[in-house]
C-alpha positions in Angstrom: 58.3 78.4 62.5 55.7 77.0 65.0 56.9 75.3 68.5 56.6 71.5 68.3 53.7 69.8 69.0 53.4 68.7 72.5 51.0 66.3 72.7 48.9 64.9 75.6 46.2 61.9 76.3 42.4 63.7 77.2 43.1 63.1 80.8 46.5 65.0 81.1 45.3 67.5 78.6 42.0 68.1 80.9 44.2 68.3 83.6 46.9 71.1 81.8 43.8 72.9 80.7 42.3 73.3 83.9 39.0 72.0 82.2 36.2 69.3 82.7 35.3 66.5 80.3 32.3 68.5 79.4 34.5 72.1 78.3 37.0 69.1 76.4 34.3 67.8 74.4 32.8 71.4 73.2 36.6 72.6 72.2 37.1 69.4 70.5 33.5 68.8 68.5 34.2 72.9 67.8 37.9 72.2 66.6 39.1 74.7 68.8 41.9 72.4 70.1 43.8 70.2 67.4 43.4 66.6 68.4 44.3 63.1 66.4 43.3 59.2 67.0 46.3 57.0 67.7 44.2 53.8 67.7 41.1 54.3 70.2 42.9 56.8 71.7 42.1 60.6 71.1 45.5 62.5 71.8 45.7 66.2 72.2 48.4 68.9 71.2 49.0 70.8 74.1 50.0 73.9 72.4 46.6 73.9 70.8 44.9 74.5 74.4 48.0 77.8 75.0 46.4 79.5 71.4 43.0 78.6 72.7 43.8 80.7 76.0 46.3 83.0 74.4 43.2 84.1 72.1 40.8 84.6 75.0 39.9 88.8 75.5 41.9 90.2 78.4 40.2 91.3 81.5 39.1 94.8 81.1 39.9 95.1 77.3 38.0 97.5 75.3 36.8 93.9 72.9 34.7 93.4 75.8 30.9 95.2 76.0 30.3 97.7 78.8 27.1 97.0 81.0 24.2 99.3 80.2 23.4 100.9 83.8 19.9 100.8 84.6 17.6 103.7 83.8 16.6 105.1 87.8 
């Protein structure tokens, strides 16, 4: 069963994020975040924006490429 939807105007949902206006707009026009209209307002579930960071690699993981070194 999934958690509730908590959701959030653009502004607090920016601010939750830790994310410009510019970062909002890509996750939203990518449907990386779930967002709805209530009228001419965009409202975003917060949850949405945990997944989004919750599916991010970890630092260090073995997802991520190792740097070629430099041929001396």
């Amino acid at each position: 069963e999934s958690a509730p939807h908590r959701w959030a105007t653009r502004r607090e949902a920016m601010i939750y994020g830790r994310m410009g206006s510019t970062k909002m707009n890509e996750l939203l026009q990518s449907k990386s975040i779930l967002a709805k209209k209530h009228g001419r307002k965009v409202i975003i579930d917060l949850n949405s924006i945990d997944a989004f960071y919750g599916a991010l690699p970890n630092v260090g993981s073995a997802s991520q490429k190792p740097q070629q070194q430099a041929a001396a």
